[in-house]
Structures are given as C-alpha cells and as structure tokens.
C-alpha angles and dihedrals in degrees: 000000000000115000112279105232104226124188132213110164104155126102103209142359134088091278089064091049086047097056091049098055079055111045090046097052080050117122108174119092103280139173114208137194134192137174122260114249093035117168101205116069111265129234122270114264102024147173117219127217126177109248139172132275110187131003093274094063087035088067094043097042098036073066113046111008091040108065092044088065087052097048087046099051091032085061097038085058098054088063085044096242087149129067091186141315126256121198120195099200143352117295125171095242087046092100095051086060108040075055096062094041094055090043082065088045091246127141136268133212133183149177115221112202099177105018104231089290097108133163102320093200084066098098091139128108102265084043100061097035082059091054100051093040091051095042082045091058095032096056104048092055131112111210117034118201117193131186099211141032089235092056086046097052097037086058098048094053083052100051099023078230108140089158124093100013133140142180113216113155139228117270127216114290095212110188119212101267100024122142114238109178124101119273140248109220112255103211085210105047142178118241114221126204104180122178134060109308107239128160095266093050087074087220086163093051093059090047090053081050099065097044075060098077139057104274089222083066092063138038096217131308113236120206113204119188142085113271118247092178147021106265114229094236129127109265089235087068092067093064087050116123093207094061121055121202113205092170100177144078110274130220122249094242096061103047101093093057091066085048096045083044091055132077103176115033115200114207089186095176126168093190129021145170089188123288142246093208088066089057090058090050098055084048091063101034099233115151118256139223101200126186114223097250135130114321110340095112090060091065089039130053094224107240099007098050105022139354103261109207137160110269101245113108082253090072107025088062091045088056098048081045088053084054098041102046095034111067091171094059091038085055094045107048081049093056097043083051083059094054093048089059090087093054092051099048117140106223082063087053095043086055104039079056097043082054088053100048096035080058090054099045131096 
C-alpha cells in the first residue's frame, strides 16, 4: 500500500495534541507533516512546512507558501506517492488540499471535533470565513470520523449524509506532570475554568455562579484561558482575590499544574460539540460541573461520572455545592474517573482509525 499523507499543520490546542496520540500509535505506512514552532510536542518521523501562526502570517503565507505545497503534492501524486489523506482535525489550507487529492480521485478522511456547529455568536467576518472553509472540507471528504454520537447525528441532519460515518471517541489528553490518581474531597476547594474563553463557554455564568455562594464555601476559582472577548463583569471583580484571571495560551508544559491545583473543574457551556478538556479531566480524575449541552453527556455518564446542571449561574452554584458538601459523591465520581481510564485509552483509538483509513485505501 502506497504512504497515507497525513497533515498536521496547527501550532497549539487539544486538537493538535490530539493529532499527535494518534499519529504516533499509527502503524500503516504514513508520511506526516507538521508545521515548524509548534508548541505541542510533534510526532515522531516528520516532515516540517512553514505555516501560519496568526492572521498576519495566514494572508502572507495563503499567497506564497501555499501554492508551493500544492505544486509539490500535486506533482508527488502524479507519480501516486500517495494511497489517501487523512486529516485529524480542521485547519484553514485543509480544503486546498482535499481539493488536489480528489482531483487524483484519492480518498479523504477526516476527523470532525466540532461538527460544523461552532461558536454561533461568531457572525463576523473570520467567523464566517471558518465556517465555509470547514463545511467546504467536511463535506468533500470521504471518510468522516466523529467523536461523539451528538456530533454524528448534528451533522447528518445537516447533510442528510448517514454513509461513511464513524464514532471513535476522544482519548485522554495526559499532560506531562498530571496527577492521575484518584482524589479526597477538600472541603475548601479551588474551582478550576480551564479553555479559551469564548461567548458559548458562559464564563461569566460560572463566575456569577461563585459570587453565589458564600466565599467561606471555596478557596478561589481560577479562569485559564485566552480572552476572545471582553466579559460582561463589573472591573472591581478582577482585583478580586477570590477569582484568578490566566488570559493566555498556555504552554503545554503547564497545564497540569492548574489541574493538580484543582479540585472541582466547570465546564459551564452554553453550546457544545463535546470537549478535550473533559478528556484531561478525566485524566486526572477531578470531579466535573457539566452543562447539558451537546454532547457532553456522551463522554460522561451523568451522576456517576460528572454533575450534569442548566446552564444558567443558578445551577450551575447548586452543582459545584453538590461536589463541595457531599464527600461521598466527590470520592466517588473520582474514583469512577479512575475506572474510565481503560476504555479511553489511546492504542484502542489509534486502531479503530487505522481500520478507517486501511478500508478506504487502495
């Protein structure tokens, strides 16, 4: 069988880290290519293209770089180097090559994280622009892999498309440090928001939330994530000790110090496809407040593996009140988070994928 090409092309995010617990566990003749300064660790055996990083570098490289990567696979396929293309998650170029690869008549694959739904407060221009360029790719490609039974059926109502498409899920994102045994309850916790914090995440009902309760019920609740968007709270709770602000990317390294520092994550979404940062805290068995939105519930058994609530600040104070004055039920989701380690493990994901993409193949 001919290499699978496989692309890579973002420099941070859980889909990156994503791409690379699978393209390593792959064991199918494979080319990769990844961008140079990325800040998760690449896989192992890569190729390495200059990509952007920022808009600024997108509309300087879309027009120079760019159409030297398409000259250079458009020429490697018309000596067949290439069986198929698999792409792991959504990048802005994907379509250009998904173009080239159908030209040749080879297949596509692809693994849809949010299943074309987005953020829906994003109306401006990038936003929309994101959203052609991702149905474009999506929906040219062969083989759809989903993570999630929701994201599955939200596309397919879309597209009316009920072929060649397949629930895998998403495996543990472990970060180098993390704790992964099983917690005791801290009857003074600290609170933990952890993602970029964009409209449909309902950072500020969470924060809502929090003043809530009684401060002596909570050590601080600590938000980490860059701002998309200015939060609709009053100035004077930024100098709040009670409420910790990390707005920036952070670097892979450091993330398991906000999750070893936690003891109770909120995932207070107002929308949602599923979520990667879930995956990390089941990885680290921390206790979770989820919002019953999209498809949440299909990566946590509601009760015995997370608090499921609305998504309104009412709700959402009365689940992180069912962690903090119940030890028994803190224990025992942690230890239930423990169990569901086995079922998510990554070797299993790598496989069910490399079954996908070897059917495909010539």
């Amino acid at each position: 069988m001919k290499p699978v090409l496989i692309l890579s092309l973002g420099v941070r995010g859980g889909t990156v880290i994503y791409a690379q617990e699978v393209i390593d566990r792959l064991s199918i003749e494979k080319t990769v290519i990844v961008p140079f300064g990325s800040l998760v660790k690449t896989p192992r055996h890569t190729y390495k293209w200059i990509a952007h990083r920022n808009v600024y570098e997108f509309f300087i490289y879309s027009f120079t770089l760019l159409p030297l990567y398409m000259i250079s696979l458009f020429c490697d396929l018309t000596v067949n180097k290439y069986s198929s293309i698999y792409l792991p998650y959504f990048h802005y170029w994907n379509i250009f090559f998904v173009f080239i690869f159908k030209l040749f008549n080879k297949k596509v694959i692809t693994t849809i994280h949010d299943g074309c739904i987005g953020d829906k407060n994003q109306n401006n221009f990038k936003g929309k622009i994101l959203n052609y360029l991702k149905e474009k790719s999506l929906y040219s490609s062969d083989e759809l892999i989903f993570l999630s039974e929701y994201v599955k059926n939200e596309f397919q109502k879309k597209y009316g498309r009920k072929d060649d498409c397949h629930v895998i899920p998403h495996g543990l994102i472990i970060p180098e440090g993390l704790r992964q045994a099983s917690r005791n309850h801290n009857p003074l916790p600290n609170i933990l928001f952890f993602g970029q914090v964009i409209r449909s995440k309902g950072v500020e009902n969470l924060i809502h939330a929090c003043l809530k309760m009684a401060t002596e019920k909570y050590n601080k609740l600590v938000i980490v994530g860059k701002h998309f968007y200015p939060l609709g709270i009053d100035r004077n709770i930024y100098s709040s000790s009670k409420i910790v602000f990390i707005d920036n990317y952070v670097p892979e390294n450091e993330i398991s110090k906000f999750f070893n520092e936690a003891d109770i994550l909120v995932l207070p979404y107002t929308i949602a496809t599923q979520s990667g940062v879930v995956t990390i805290g089941v990885s680290a068995c921390i206790p979770m407040v989820c919002t019953k939105v999209g498809g949440l519930k299909d990566q946590l058994v509601p009760d015995a593996e997370a608090i499921f609530v609305n998504s309104d600040s009412e709700s959402i104070k009365e689940g992180i009140l069912a962690l903090i004055d119940n030890k028994e039920l803190y224990e025992s989701i942690s230890l239930n988070l423990k169990r569901k380690h086995t079922s998510l493990d990554w070797n299993n994901i790598a496989k069910s994928i490399e079954n996908v993409i070897l059917s495909t193949t010539e």
